[in-house]
DSSP file (Angstrom, degrees, kcal/mol; ACC not computed):
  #  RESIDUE AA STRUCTURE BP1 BP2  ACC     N-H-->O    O-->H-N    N-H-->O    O-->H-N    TCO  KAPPA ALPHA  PHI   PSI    X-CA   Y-CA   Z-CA
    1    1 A X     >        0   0    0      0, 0.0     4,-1.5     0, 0.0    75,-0.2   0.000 360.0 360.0 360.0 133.2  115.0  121.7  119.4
    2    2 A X  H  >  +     0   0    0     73,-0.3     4,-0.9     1,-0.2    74,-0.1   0.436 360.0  54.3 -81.4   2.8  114.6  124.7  121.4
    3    3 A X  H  > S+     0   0    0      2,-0.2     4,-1.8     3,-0.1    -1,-0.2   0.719 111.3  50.4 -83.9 -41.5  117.0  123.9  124.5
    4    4 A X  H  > S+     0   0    0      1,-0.2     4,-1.9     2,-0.2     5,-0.4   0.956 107.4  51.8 -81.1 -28.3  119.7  123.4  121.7
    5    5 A X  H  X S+     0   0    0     -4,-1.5     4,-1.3     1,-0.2    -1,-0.2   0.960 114.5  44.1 -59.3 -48.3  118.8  126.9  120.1
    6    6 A X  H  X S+     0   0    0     -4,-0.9     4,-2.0     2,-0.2    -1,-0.2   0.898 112.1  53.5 -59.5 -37.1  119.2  128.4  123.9
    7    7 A X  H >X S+     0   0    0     -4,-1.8     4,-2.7     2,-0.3     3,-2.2   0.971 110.7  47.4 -34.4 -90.6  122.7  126.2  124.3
    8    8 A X  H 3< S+     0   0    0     -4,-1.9    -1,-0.2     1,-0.3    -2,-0.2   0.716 121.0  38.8 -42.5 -19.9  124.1  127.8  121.0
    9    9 A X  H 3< S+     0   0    0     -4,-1.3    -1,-0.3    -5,-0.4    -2,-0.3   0.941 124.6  34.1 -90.0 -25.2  123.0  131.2  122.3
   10   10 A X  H << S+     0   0    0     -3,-2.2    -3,-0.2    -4,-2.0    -2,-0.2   0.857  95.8  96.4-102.0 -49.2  123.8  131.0  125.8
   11   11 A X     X  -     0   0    0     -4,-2.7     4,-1.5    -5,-0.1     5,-0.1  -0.137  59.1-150.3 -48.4 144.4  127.5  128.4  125.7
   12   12 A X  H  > S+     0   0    0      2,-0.2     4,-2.4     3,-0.1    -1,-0.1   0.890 101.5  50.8 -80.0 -48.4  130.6  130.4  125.7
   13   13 A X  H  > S+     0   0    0      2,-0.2     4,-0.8     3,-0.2     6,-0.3   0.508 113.1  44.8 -63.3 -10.1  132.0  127.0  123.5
   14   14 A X  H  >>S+     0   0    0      2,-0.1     4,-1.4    -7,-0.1     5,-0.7   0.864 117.9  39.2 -78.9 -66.6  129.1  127.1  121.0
   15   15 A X  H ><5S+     0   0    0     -4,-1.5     3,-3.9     1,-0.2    -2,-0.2   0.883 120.1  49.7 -46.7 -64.7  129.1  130.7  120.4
   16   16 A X  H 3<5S+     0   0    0     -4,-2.4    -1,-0.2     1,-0.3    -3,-0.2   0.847 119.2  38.5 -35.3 -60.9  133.0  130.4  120.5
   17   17 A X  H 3<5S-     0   0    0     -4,-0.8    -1,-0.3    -3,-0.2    -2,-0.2   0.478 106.3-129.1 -67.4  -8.7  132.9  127.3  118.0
   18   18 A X  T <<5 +     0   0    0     -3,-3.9    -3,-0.2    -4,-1.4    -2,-0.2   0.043  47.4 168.5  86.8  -6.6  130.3  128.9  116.1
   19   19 A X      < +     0   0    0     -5,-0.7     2,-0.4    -6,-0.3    -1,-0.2  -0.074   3.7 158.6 -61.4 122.1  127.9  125.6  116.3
   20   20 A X        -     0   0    0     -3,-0.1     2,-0.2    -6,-0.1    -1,-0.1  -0.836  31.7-126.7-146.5 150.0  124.7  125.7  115.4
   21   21 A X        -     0   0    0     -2,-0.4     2,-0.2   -17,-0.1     0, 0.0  -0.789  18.4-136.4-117.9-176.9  121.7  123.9  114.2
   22   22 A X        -     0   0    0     -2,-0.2     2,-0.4     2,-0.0     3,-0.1  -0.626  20.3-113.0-128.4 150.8  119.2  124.2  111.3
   23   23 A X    >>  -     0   0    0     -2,-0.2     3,-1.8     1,-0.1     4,-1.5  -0.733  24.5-118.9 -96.1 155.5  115.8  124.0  111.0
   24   24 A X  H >> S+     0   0    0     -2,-0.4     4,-3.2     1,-0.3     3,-1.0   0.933 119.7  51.0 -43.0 -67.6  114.0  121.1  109.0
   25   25 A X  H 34 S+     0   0    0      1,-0.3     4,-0.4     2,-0.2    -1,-0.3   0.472 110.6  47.7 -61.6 -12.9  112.5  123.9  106.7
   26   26 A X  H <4 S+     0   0    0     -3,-1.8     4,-0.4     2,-0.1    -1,-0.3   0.790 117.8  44.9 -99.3 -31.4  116.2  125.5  106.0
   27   27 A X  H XX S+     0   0    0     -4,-1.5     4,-0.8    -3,-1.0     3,-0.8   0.882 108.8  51.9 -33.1 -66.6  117.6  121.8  105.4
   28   28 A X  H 3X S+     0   0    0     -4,-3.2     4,-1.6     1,-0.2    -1,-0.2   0.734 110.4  50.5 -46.6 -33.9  114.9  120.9  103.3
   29   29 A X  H 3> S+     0   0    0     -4,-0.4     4,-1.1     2,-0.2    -1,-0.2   0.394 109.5  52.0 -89.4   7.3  115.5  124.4  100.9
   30   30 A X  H <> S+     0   0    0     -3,-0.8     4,-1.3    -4,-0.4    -1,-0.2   0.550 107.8  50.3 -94.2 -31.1  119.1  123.8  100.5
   31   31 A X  H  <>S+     0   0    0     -4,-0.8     5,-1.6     2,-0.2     3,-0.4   0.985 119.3  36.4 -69.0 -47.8  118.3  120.4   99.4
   32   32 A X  H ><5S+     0   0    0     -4,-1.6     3,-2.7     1,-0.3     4,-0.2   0.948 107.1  61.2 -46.3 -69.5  115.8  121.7   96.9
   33   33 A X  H 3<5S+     0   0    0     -4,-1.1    -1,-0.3     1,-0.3     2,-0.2   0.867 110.9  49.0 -30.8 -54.7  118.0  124.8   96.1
   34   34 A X  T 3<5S-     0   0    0     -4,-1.3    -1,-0.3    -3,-0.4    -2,-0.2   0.127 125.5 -99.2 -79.0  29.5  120.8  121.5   94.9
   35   35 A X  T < 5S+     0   0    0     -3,-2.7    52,-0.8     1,-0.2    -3,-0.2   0.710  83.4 133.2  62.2  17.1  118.4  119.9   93.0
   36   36 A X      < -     0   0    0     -5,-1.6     2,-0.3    -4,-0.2    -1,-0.2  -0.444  41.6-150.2 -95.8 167.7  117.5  117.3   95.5
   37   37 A X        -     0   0    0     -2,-0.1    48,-1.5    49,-0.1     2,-0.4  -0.893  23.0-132.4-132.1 136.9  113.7  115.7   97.2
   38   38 A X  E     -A   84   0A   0     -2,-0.3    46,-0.3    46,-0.3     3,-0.1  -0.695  21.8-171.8 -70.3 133.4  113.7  114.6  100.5
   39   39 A X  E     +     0   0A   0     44,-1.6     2,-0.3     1,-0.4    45,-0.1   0.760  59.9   4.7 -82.8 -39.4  112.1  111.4  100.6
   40   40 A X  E     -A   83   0A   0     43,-1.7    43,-4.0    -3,-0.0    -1,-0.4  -0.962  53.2-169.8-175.4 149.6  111.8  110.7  104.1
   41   41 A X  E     +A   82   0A   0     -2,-0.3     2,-0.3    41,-0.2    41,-0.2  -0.989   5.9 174.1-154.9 150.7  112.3  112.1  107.0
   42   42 A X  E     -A   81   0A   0     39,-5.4    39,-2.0    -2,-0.3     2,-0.3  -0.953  17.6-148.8-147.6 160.7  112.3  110.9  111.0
   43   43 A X  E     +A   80   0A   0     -2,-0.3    37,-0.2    37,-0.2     2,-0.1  -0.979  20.5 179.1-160.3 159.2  113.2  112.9  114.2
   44   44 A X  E     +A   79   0A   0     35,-1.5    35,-0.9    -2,-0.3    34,-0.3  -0.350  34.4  49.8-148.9 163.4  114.5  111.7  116.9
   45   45 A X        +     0   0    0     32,-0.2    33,-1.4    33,-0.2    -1,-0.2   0.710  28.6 166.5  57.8  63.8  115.7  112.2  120.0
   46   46 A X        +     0   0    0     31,-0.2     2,-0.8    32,-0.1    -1,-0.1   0.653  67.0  86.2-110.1 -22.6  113.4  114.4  122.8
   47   47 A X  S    S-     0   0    0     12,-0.1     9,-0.1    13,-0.1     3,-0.1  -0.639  79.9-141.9 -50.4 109.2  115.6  113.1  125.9
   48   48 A X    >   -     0   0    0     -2,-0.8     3,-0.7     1,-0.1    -2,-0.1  -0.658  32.7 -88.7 -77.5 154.0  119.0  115.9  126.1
   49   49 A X  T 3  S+     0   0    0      1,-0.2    -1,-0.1    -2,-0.1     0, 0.0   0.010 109.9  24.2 -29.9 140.5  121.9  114.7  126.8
   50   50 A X  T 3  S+     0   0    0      1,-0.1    -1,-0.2    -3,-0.1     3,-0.1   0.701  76.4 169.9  56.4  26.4  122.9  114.4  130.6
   51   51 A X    <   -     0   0    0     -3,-0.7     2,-0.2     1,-0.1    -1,-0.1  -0.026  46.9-105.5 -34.9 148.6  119.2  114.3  131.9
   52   52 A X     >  -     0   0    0      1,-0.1     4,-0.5     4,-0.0    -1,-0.1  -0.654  46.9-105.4 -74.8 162.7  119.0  113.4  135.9
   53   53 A X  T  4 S+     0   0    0     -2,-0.2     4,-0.4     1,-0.2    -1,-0.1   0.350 115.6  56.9 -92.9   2.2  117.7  109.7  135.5
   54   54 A X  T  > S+     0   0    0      2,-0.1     4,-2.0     3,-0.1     5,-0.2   0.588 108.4  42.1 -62.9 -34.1  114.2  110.5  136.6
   55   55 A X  T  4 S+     0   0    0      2,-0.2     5,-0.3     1,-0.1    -2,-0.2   0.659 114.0  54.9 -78.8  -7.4  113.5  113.1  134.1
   56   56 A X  T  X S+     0   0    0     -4,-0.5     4,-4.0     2,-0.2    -1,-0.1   0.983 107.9  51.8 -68.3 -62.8  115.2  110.8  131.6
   57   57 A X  T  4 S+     0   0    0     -4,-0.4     4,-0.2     1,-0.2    -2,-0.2   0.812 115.6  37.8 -23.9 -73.0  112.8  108.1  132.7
   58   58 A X  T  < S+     0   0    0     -4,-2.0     4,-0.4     2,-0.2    -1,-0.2   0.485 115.7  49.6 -92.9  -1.1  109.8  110.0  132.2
   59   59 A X  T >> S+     0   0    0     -5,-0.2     4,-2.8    -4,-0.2     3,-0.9   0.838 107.7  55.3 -91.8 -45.9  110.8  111.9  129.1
   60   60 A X  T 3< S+     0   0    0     -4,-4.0    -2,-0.2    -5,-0.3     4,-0.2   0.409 100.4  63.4 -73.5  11.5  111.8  108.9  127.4
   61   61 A X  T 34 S+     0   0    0     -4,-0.2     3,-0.2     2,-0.1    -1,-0.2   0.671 116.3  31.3 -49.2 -45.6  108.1  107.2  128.1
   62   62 A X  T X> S+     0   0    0     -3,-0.9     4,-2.3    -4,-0.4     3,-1.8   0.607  91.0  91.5-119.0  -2.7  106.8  109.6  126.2
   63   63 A X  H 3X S+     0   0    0     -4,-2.8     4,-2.1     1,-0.3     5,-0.2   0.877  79.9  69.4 -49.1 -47.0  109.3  110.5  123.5
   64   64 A X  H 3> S+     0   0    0     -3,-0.2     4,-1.0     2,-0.2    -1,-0.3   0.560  99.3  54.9 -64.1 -23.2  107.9  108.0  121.3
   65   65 A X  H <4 S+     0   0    0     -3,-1.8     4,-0.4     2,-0.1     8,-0.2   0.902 112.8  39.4 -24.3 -85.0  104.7  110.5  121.2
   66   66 A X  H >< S+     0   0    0     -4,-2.3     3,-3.4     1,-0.2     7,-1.8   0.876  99.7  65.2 -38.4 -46.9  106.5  113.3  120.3
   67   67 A X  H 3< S+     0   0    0     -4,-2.1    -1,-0.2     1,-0.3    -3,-0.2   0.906 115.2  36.5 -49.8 -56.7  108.6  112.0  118.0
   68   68 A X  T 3< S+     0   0    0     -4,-1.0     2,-0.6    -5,-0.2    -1,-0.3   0.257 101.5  80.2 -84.3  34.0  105.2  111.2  115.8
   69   69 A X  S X> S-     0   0    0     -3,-3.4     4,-1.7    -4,-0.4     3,-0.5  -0.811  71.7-152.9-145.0 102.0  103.3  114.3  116.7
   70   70 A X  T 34 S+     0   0    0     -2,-0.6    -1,-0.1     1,-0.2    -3,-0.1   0.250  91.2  48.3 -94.9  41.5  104.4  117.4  114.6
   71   71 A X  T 3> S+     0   0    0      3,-0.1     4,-1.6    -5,-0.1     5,-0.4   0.875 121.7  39.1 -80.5 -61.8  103.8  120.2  116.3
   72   72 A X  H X> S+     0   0    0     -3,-0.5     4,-2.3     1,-0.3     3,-1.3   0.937 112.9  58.9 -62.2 -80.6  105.7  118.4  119.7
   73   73 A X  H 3< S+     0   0    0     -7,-1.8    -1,-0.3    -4,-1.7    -3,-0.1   0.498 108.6  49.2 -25.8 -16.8  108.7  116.6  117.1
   74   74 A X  H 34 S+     0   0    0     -5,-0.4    -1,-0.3    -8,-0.1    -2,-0.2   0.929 122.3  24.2 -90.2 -54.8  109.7  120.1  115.9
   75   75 A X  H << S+     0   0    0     -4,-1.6   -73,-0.3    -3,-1.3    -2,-0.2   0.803 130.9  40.9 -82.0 -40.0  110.1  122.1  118.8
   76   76 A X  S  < S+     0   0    0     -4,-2.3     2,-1.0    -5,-0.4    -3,-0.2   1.000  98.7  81.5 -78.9 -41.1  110.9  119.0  121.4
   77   77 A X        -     0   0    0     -5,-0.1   -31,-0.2     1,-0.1   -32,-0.2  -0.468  54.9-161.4 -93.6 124.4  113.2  116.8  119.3
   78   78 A X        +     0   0    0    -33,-1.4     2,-0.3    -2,-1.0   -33,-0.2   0.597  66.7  61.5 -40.0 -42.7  116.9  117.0  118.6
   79   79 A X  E     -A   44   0A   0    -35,-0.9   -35,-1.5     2,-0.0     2,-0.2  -0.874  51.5-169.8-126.7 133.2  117.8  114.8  115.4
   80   80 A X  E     +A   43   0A   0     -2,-0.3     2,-0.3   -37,-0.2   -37,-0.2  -0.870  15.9 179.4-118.6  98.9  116.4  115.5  112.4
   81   81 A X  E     +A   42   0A   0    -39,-2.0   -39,-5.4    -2,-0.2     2,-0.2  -0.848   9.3 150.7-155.0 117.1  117.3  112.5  109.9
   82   82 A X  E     -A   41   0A   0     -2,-0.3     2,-0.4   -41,-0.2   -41,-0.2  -0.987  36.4-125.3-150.7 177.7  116.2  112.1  106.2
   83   83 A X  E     -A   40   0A   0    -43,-4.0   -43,-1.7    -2,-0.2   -44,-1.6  -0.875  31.4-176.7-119.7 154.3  117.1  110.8  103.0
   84   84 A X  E     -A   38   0A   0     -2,-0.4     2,-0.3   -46,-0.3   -46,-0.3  -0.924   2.2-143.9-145.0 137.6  117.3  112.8   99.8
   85   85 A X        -     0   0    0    -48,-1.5     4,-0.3    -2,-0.2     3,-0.1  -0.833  28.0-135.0-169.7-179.1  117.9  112.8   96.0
   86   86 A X    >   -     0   0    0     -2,-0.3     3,-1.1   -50,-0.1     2,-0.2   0.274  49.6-104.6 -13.9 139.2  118.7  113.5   93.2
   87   87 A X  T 3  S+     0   0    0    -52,-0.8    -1,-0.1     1,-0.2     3,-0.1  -0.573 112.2  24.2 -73.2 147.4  116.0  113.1   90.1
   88   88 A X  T 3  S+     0   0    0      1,-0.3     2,-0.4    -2,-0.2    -1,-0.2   0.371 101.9 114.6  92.3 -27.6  116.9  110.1   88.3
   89   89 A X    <   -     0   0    0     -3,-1.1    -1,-0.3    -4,-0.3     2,-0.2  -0.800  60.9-137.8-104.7 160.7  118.6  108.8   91.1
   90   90 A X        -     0   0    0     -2,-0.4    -4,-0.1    -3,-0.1    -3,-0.0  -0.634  30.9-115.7 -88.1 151.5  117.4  105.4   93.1
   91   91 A X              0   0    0     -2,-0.2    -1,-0.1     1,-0.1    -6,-0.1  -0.307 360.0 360.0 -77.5 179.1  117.6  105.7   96.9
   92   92 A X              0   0    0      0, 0.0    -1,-0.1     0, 0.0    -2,-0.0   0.337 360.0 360.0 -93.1 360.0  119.9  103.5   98.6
């Protein structure tokens, strides 16, 4: 999400805490790099935290848009959630 990318650069407690997110495409090569597949994958979340409750309102109308549309879902959404594994193994 690009608001959280500005957060970690701009918060005195991110930088301080060091916290930081990942991109789908660095997630995904780390699994591969361990001999993992991603299976599936969903993202999530285009409302931030502590919204005013009109922009809340009207972002979460239309979050269900982004969420499937991946241009929007990369840059606009928060949670990035998949399953991965191992060859040989069955998912759970």
């Amino acid at each position: 999400n690009v608001g959280l990318k500005v957060i970690e650069r701009l918060s005195p407690y991110h930088r301080e805490h060091r916290e930081r997110s990942h991109t789908t495409r660095q997630v995904t090569r780390w699994i591969e790099q361990s001999g993992g597949r991603v299976i599936r994958r969903r993202f999530a979340g285009f409302v931030p935290m502590f919204s005013p409750a009109p922009l809340a309102q009207v972002m979460k109308a239309v979050e269900p848009v982004v969420e499937r549309t991946p241009f929007l879902r990369t840059f606009g959404c928060a949670v990035y959630v998949l399953v991965a594994r191992r060859d040989g193994q069955r998912p759970r």
